[in-house]
N, C-alpha and C positions, 0 to 999 in steps of 0.2 A: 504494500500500500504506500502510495506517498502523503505526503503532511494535508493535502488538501482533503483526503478520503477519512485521514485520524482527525481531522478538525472537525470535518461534517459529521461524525459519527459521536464527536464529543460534544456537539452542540446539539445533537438530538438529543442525545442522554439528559442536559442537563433540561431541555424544553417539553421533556417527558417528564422529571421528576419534578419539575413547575408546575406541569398542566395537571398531573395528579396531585400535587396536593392543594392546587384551586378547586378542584374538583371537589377535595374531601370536605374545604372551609365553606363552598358554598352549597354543599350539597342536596339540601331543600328546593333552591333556585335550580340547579339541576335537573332534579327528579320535575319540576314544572315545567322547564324547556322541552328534557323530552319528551314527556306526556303532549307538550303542543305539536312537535315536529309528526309526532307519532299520528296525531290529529291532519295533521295537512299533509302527510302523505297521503293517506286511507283520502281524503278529499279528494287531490293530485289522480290517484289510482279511477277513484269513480267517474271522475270527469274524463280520464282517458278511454274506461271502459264505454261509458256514454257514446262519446266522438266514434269511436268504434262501431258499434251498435245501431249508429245512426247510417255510417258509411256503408255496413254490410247490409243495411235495409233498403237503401238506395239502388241499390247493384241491382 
């Protein structure tokens, strides 16, 4: 490996044990974001199914 491949891999390291332990301090807010994302997928999902639905009705 050269210095640019040990750098990149030591500045993951340290942006992993940051973002977990944001994670652990905010973790109420967490557990509500994903719950929303989790919401707007399943959304995201119906309205594709929909568009679909509509397109193969057409045919």
């Amino acid at each position: 490996m050269d210095k640019m491949g040990i750098i990149a891999l030591l500045i993951g390291l340290v942006l992993i044990a940051i973002g977990a332990y944001a994670i652990w301090i905010f973790l109420p807010d967490v557990i509500t974001a994903v719950k929303g994302l989790i919401g707007i997928v399943v959304l995201v999902a119906g309205l594709m199914a929909l568009v679909f639905g509509v397109l193969i009705i057409k045919e």
